[in-house]
N, C-alpha and C positions, 0 to 999 in steps of 0.2 A: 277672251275666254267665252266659250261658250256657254252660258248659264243653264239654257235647257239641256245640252248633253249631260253637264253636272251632275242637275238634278237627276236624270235618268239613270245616269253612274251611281249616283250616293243609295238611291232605291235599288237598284240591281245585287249590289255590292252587300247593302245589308240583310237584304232579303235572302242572297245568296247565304253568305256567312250564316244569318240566324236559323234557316231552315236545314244548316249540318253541310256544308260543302265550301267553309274556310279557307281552305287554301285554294282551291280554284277561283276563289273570288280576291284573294291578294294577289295570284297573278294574273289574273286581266282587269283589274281595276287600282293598285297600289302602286307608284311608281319606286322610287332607288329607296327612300326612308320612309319610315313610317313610325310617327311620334304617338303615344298614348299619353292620354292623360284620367281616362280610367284606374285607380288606387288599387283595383280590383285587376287589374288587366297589363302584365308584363309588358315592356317594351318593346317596339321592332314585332314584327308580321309574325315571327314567331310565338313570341307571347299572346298575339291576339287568336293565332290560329289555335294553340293549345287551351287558350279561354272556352273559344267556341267549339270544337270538336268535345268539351268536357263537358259543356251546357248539352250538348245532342246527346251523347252519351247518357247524362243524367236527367235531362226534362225532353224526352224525345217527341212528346205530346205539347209542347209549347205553339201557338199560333202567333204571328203578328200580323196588323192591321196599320199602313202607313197613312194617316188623319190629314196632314200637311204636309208639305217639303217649300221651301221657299231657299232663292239663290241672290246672291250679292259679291259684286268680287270673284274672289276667290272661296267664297266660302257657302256652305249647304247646308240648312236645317233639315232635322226632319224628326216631325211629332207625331209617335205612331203609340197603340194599343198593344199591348202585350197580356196575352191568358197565357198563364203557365198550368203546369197539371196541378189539381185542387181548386181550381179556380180563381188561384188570387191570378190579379189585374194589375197591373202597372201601365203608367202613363210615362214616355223616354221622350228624353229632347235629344238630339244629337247631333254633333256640328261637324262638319268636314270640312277641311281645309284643302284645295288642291294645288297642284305644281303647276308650272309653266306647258308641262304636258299633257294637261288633262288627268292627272292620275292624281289620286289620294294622298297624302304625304302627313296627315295630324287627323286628333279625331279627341274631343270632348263628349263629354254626357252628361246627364241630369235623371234621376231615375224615381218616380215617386209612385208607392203603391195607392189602387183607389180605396179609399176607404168604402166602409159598411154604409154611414149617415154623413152627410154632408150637413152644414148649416145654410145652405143654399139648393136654389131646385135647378143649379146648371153644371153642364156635364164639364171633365176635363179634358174634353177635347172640342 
């Protein structure tokens, strides 16, 4: 495996996907399956692409900022900033799993908003 195209793939792919352009970024970056495990996010490239086409639709003013990506195996993090409109902020983890082809095939997450006050003076990223 290539670990840097990976990583280059998992940033592409979600940048694609999250900036409104879902299904052009399943087909050149998803290969034969594609497994969610988002509760929020139907199964198969379908479901993800009707996820995100509804997020552009409805937060068209959303940015993200990718903080880390780190690869191992088969597999890709990547810990990025998210403002949506109103300004809340979330902090994603997000994991990808890829196929023997280099292509995407599973996908976890972790979603946490940043709070107002922290009890601490470091950031979460």
């Amino acid at each position: 495996m290539d670990l840097q195209q990976n990583k280059d793939n998992a940033v592409a792919f979600y940048k694609m996907a999250y900036e409104g352009n879902p299904r052009a970024a399943v087909e050149k970056y998803v290969g034969d399956q594609y497994i969610q495990h988002n509760p929020d996010v139907a199964d198969g490239t379908e479901g993800f692409i009707s996820y995100f086409e509804r997020m552009q639709e409805e937060y068209a003013d959303k940015s993200i900022e990718f903080v880390r990506c780190i690869a191992e195996g088969d597999l890709v993090a990547l810990h990025t900033h998210q403002t949506w409109p109103g300004n809340d902020e979330y902090i994603t983890m997000d994991f990808f799993r890829f196929d023997e082809n280099g292509k995407i095939c599973e996908h976890w997450d972790s979603i946490q908003q940043i709070p107002k006050e922290s009890a601490n003076p470091n950031t979460m990223y």
